[in-house]
C-alpha positions, 0 to 999 in steps of 0.5 A: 439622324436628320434635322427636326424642321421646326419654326424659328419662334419654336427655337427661340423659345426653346434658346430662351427657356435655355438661357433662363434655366442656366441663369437661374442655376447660376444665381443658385450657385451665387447664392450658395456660396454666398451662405456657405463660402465658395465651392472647394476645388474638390467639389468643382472636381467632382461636380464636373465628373458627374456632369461628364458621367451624365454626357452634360453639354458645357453650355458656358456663355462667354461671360468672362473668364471661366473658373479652371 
């Protein structure tokens, strides 16, 4: 497979739209938990099964400490 020439503005953009995608998950995340209580072990478990099933990259930022 070879690389895809494209423009830097092109991948900017494309960073950006990521980025953003991934901060409105996170705050969606926020607040959820902030009506609900926070997500259980069990669900983080099973959350990250489908994930793996589905091949989901692990994007993280580095933020800070992730959850284990």
């Amino acid at each position: 497979m070879g690389l895809v020439k494209r423009s830097v503005s092109l991948l900017v953009n494309d960073a950006l739209a990521l980025y953003l995608q991934r901060q409105r998950g996170l705050a969606a995340v926020v607040s959820y938990e902030a009506e609900r209580g926070a997500f259980t072990d069990q669900e983080l478990a099973a959350a990250d099964r489908v994930l793996d099933a589905a091949a989901v990259v692990d994007l993280r930022i580095a933020d800070g400490p992730a959850k284990p």
